[in-house]
N, C-alpha and C positions, 0 to 999 in steps of 0.2 A: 504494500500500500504506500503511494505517494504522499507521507504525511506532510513533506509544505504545502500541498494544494489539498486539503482536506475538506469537505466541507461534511457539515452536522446539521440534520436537519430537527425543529422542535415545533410543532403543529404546522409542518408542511414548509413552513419559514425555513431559508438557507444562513448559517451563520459559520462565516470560514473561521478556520482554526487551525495554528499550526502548532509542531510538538517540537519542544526544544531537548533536543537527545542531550545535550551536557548535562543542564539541570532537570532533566528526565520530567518537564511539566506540557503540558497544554498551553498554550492562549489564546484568547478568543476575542474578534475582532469588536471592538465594544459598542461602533455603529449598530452593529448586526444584532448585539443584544438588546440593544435602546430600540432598534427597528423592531423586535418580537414583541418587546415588554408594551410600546406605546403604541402597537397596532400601526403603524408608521406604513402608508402605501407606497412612500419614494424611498431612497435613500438621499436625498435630498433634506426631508422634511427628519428622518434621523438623525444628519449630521448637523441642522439647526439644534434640533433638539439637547445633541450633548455637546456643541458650543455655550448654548446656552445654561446648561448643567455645568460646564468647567468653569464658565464663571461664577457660576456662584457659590463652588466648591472651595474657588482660591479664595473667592471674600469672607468666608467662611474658617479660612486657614486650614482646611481640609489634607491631611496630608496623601493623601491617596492621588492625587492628583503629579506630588512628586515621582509617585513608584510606580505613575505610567510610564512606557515605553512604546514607541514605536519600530513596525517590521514590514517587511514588504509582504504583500499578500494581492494576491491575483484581485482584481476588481472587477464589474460583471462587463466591463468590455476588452476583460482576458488579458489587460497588461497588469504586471505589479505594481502597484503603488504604494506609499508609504500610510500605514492605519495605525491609529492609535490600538492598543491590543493592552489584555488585563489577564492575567493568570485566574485561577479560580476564586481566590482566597481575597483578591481584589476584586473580581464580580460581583462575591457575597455582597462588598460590604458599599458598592454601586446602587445592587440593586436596592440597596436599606434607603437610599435617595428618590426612587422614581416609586409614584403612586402605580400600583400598577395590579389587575384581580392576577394576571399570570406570574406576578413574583414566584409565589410559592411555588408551580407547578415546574415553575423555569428551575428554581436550586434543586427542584428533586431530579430533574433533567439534567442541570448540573452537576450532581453527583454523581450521576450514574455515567455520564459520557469522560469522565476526569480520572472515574478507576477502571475505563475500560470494557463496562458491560455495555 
């Protein structure tokens, strides 16, 4: 399995994700989960959406915002581009920010795709 170009899907929603073999983790592109979480029909209206979530995250002093990183990851017109991406343990604590009825059903998804089943 090509795990840089991986995608996962959670109620039919696509959310890429790629696996970091050093630190043996997952990350997942955080548009894409802001896109499942907010019912988001673009990815457009997703990446407003967590512009507008990182600012209010740094006025906040939120430190999660430093232990983002960005990676390349295919985009849906097949070139790489550079995505903000969050390991699991920083989605947790993402999703604890967005109102959302699919939180919950999303970390149980979350779990389950992070050990593999």
């Amino acid at each position: 399995m090509d795990k840089e170009n991986t995608i996962k899907l959670f109620e039919d929603k696509r959310v890429r994700v790629l696996w970091d073999e050093k630190h043996e983790k997952w990350y997942f592109s955080i548009v894409d989960v802001i896109g499942v979480l907010t019912d988001q029909s673009t990815k457009r209206g997703a990446t407003f959406y967590w512009s507008k979530l990182k600012q209010r995250l740094k006025e906040e002093g939120s430190e999660l915002l430093t232990n983002c990183q960005q990676l390349k990851m295919v985009s849906e017109d097949g070139k790489k581009r550079m995505t903000d991406i969050a390991d699991a343990e920083q989605l947790l604590r993402l999703i604890q920010s967005i109102p959302s009825s699919k939180a919950e059903p999303f970390k149980s998804w979350l779990a389950r795709k992070t050990i593999g089943t």
